[in-house]
N, C-alpha and C positions, 0 to 999 in steps of 0.2 A: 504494500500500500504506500509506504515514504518513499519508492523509486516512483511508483507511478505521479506521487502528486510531485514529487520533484522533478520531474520529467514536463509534467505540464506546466511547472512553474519557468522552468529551464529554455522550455521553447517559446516561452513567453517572453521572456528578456532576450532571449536572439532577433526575435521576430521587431520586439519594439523598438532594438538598437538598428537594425538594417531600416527599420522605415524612417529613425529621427535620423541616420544618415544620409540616407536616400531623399529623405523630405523636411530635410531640419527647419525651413522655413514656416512649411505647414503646422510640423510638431510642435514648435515652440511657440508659434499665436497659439494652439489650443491650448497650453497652460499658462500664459499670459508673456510670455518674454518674447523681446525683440531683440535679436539679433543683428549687434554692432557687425559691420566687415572686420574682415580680422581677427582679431583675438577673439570677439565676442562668437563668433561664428567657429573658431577652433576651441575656445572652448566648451559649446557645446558638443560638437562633435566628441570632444574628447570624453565628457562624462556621460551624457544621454546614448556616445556609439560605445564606446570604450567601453566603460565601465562595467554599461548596463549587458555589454559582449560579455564581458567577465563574469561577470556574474551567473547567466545564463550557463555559461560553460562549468563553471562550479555547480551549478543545478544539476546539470545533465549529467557529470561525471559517474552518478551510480550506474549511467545504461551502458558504460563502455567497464565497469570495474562493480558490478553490483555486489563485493564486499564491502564497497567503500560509500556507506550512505549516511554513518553518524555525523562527520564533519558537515558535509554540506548540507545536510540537515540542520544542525546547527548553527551553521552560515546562517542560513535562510531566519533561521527564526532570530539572530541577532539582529542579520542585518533589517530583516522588517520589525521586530519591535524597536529600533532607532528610527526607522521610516515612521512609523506610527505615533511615536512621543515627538517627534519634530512636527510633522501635520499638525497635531492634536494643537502643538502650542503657538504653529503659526495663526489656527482658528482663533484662538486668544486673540493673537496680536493684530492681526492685521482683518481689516473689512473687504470686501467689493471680491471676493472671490465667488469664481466661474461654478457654473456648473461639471465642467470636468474635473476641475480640482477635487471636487465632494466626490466625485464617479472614483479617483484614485484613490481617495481616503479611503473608502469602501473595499475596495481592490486590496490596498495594503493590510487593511483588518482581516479582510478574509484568508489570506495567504498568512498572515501572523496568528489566528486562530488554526489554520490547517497544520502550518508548522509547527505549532506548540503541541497541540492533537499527538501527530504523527512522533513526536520527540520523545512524551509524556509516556504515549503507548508502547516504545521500542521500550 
């Protein structure tokens, strides 16, 4: 069950980094950032492709090694319960947020509920 949900978490961050590569103008209006020329444009790419590449690929790592599924298991649930208390206290801080932003917050919850689930249960 932890390789399959990590597997669908996994190709989920491949998929989102090749489109904010591929489409980083488009992806970044839907979360509210403009993209400076330049740096502001390298470094999105760097963390929406990069990053979010990496990460995906730590997801996936049980389908090529399915002995190895505590760590990135545990990845996932670190790195989304930080995704989750950061959201949580930009809703604090800051007003005039989108509808997609609320659509991720949800997204991150659910994926931090899956992964704690799946941690809990191993």
């Amino acid at each position: 069950m932890s390789r399959i949900f990590l597997a669908i978490v996994g190709a989920a961050y491949v998929l989102l980094a090749a489109w904010c590569a591929v489409a980083p103008g488009q992806t970044s209006k839907s979360v509210g950032f403009d993209l400076r020329p330049g740096s502001g444009q390298s470094e999105y790419l760097v963390i929406y492709g990069g990053l979010q590449l990496a990460l995906g690929l730590v997801f996936l790592w049980p389908l090529v090694r399915p002995q190895e599924v505590a760590f990135p298991l545990l990845a996932c649930l670190i790195v989304h319960a930080c995704l989750v208390l950061f959201r949580t206290a930009s809703f604090a801080l800051y007003s005039n947020i989108s509808s997609t932003t609320y659509v991720l917050s949800g997204v991150e919850w659910a994926i931090l509920l899956g992964a704690a689930f799946c941690y809990w249960r191993r």
